[in-house]
DSSP file (Angstrom, degrees, kcal/mol; ACC not computed):
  #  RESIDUE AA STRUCTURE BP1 BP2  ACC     N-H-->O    O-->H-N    N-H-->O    O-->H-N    TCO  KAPPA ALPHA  PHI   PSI    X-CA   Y-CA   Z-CA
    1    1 A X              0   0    0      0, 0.0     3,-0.0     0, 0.0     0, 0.0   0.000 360.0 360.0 360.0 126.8    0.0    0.0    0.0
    2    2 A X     >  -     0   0    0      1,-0.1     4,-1.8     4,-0.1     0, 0.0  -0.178 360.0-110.5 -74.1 176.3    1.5    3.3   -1.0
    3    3 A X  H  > S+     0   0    0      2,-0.2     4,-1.1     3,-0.2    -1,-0.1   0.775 119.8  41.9 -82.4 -31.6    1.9    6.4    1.3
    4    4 A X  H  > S+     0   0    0      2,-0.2     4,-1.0     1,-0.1     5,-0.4   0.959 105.0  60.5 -86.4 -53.8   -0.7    8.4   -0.5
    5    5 A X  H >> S+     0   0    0      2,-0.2     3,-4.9     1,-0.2     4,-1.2   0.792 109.6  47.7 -45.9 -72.9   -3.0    5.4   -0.8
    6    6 A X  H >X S+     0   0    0     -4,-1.8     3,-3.9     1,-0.3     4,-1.6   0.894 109.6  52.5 -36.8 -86.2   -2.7    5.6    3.7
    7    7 A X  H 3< S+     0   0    0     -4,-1.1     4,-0.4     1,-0.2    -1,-0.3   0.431 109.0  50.9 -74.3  10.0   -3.5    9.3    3.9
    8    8 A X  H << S+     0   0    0     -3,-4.9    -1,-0.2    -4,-1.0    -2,-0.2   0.535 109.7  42.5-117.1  17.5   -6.6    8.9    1.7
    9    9 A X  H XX S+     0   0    0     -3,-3.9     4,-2.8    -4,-1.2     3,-1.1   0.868 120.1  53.7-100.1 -50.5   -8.4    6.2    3.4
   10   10 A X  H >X S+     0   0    0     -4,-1.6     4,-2.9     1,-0.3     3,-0.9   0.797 119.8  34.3  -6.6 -89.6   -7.0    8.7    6.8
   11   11 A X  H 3> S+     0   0    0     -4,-0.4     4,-2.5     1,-0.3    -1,-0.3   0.727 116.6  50.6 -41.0 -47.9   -8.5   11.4    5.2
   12   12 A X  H <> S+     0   0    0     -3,-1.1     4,-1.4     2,-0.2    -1,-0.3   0.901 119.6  44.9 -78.9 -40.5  -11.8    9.2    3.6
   13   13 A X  H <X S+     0   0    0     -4,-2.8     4,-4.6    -3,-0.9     5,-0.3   0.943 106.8  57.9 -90.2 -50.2  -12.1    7.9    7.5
   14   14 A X  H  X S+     0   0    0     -4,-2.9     4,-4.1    -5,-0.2    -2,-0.2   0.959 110.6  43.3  -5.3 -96.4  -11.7   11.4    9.0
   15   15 A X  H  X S+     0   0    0     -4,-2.5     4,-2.2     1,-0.2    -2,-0.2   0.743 111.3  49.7 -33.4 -49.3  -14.6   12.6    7.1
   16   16 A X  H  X S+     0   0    0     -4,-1.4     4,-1.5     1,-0.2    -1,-0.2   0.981 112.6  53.4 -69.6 -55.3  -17.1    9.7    7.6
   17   17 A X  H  X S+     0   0    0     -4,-4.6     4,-2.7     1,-0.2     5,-0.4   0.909 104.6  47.2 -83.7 -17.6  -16.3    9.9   11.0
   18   18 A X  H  X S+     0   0    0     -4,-4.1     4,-5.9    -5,-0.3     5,-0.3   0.995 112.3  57.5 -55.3 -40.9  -17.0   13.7   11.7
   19   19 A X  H  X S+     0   0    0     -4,-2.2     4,-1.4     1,-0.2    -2,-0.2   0.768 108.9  40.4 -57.1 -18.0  -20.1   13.0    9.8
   20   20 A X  H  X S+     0   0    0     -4,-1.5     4,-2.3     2,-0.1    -1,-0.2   0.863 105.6  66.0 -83.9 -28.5  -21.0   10.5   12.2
   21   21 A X  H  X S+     0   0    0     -4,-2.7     4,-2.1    -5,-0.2    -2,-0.2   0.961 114.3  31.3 -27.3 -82.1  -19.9   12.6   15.1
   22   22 A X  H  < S+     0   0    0     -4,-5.9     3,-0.2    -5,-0.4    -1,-0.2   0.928 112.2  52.7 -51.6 -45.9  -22.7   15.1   14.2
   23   23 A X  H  < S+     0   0    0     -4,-1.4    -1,-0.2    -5,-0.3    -2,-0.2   0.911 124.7  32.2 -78.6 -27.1  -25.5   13.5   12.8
   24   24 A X  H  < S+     0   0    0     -4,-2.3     2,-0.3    -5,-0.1    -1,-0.2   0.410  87.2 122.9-106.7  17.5  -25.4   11.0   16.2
   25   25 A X     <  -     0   0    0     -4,-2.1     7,-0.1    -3,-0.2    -4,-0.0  -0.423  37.5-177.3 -51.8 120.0  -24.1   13.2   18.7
   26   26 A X        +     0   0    0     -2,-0.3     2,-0.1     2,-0.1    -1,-0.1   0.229  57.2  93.2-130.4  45.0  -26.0   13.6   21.5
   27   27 A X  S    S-     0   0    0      1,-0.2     2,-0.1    -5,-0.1    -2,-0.0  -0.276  85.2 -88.9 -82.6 159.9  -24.0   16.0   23.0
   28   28 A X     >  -     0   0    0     -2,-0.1     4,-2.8     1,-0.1     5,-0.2  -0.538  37.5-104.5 -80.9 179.6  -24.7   20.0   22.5
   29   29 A X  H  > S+     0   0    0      2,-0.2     4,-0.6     1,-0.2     5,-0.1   0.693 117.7  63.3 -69.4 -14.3  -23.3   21.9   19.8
   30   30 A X  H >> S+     0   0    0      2,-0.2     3,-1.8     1,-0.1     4,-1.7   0.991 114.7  28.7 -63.7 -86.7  -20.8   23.5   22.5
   31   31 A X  H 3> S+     0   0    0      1,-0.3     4,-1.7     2,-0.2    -2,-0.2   0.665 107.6  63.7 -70.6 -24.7  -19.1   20.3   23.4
   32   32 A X  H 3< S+     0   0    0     -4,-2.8    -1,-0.3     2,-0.2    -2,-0.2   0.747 106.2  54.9 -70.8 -11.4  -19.4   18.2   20.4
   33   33 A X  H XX S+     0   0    0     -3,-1.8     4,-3.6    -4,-0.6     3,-1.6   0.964 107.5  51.4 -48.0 -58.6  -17.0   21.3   18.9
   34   34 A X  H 3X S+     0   0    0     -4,-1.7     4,-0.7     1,-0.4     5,-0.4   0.944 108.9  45.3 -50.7 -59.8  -14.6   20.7   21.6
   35   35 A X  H 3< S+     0   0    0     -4,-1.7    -1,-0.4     1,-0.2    -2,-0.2   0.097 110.7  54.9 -91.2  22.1  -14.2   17.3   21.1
   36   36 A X  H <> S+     0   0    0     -3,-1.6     4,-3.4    -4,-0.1     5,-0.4   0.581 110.9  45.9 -32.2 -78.6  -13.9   17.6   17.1
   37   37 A X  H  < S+     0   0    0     -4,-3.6     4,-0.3     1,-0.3    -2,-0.2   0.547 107.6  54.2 -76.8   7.7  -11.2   20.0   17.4
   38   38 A X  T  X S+     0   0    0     -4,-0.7     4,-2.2    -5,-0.2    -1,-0.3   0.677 114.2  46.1 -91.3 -24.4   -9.2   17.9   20.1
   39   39 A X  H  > S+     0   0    0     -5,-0.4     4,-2.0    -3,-0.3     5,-0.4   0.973 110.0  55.8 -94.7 -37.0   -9.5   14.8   17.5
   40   40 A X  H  X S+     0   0    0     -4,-3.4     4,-1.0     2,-0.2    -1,-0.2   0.786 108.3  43.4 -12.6 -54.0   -8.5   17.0   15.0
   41   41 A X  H  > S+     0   0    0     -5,-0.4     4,-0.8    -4,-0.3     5,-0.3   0.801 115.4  47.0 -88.6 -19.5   -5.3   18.1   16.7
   42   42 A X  H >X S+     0   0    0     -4,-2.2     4,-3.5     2,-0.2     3,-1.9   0.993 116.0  44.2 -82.2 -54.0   -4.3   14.7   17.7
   43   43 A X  H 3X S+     0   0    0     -4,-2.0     4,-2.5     1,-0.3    -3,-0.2   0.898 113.2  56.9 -42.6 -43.2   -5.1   13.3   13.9
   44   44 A X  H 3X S+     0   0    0     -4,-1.0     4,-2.0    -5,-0.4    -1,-0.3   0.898 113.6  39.3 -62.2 -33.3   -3.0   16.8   12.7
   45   45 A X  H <X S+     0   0    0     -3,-1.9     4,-1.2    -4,-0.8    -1,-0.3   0.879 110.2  54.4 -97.3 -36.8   -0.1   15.5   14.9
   46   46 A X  H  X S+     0   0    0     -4,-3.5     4,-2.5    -5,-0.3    -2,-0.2   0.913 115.5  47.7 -69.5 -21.0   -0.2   11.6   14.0
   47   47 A X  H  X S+     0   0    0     -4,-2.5     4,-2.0    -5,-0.2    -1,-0.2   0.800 110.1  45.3 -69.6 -28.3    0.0   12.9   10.5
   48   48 A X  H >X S+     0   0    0     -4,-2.0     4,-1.6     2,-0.2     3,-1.1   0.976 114.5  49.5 -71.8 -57.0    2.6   15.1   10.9
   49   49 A X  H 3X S+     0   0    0     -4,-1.2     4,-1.0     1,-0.3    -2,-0.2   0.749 117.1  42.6   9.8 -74.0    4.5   12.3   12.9
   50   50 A X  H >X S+     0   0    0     -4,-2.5     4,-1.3    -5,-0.2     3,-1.1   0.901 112.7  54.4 -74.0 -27.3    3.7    9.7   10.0
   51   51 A X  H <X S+     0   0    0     -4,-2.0     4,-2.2    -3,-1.1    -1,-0.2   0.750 105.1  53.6 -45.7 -42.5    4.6   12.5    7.1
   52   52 A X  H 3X S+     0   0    0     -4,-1.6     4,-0.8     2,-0.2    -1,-0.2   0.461 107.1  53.9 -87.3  -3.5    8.0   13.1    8.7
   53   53 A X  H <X S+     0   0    0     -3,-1.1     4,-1.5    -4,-1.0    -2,-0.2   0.711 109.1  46.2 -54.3 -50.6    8.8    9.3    8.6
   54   54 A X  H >X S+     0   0    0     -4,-1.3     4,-2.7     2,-0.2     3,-1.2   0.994 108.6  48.9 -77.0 -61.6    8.1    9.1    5.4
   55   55 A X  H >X S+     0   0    0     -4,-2.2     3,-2.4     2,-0.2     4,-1.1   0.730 114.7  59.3 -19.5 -83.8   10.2   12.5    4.2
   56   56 A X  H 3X S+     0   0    0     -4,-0.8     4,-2.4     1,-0.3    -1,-0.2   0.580 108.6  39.6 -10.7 -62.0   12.9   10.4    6.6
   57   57 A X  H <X S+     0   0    0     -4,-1.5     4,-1.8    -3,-1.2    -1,-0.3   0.784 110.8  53.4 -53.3 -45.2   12.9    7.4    4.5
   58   58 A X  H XX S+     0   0    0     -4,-2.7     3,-1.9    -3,-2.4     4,-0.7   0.959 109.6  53.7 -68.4 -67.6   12.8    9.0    1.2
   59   59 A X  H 3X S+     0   0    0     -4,-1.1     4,-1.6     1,-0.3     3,-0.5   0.679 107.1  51.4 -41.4 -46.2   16.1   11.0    2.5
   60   60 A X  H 3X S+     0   0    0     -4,-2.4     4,-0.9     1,-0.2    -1,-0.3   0.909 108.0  58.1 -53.8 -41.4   17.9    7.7    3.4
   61   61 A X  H <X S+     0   0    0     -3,-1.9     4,-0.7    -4,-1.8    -2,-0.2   0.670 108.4  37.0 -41.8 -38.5   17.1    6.6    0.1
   62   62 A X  H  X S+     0   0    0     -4,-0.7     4,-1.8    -3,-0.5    -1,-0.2   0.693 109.4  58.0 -96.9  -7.5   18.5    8.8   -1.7
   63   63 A X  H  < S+     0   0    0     -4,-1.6     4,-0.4    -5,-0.3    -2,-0.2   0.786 110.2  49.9 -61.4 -36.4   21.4    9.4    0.2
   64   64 A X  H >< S+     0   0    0     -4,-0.9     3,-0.6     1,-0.3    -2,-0.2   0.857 109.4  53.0 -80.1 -22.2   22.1    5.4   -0.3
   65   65 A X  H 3< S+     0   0    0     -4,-0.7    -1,-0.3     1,-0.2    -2,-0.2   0.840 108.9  48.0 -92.9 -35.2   21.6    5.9   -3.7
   66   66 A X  T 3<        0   0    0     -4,-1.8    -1,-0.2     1,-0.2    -2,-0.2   0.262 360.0 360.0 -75.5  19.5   24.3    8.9   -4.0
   67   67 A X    <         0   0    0     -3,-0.6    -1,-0.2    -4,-0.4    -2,-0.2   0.403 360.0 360.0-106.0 360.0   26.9    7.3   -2.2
């Protein structure tokens, strides 16, 4: 499975689940915000995380490949 292939079923799963977030929330609109934008910043950081893996990997790679 390729690296974009992973960040668009992320992305594809994201989505579905805010939508599910709302339409069966049975929170108010106050706190189902909150708790959006907390899974938001934790998704935001496990992407940068896995993004800067990959970047990490390509660089060894081409490093191995110029020496």
């Amino acid at each position: 499975m390729t690296q974009k292939k992973i960040v668009a079923g992320l992305l594809t799963g994201l989505a579905a689940g805010v939508v599910l977030t709302l339409v069966l929330s049975s929170k108010k609109g106050r706190e189902t915000s909150k708790n959006l934008l907390k899974g938001s910043r934790d998704l935001k950081e496990d992407l940068k995380g896995k993004f800067n893996d990959f970047v990490d990997q390509i660089q060894d790679k081409v490093q191995g490949i110029l020496k």
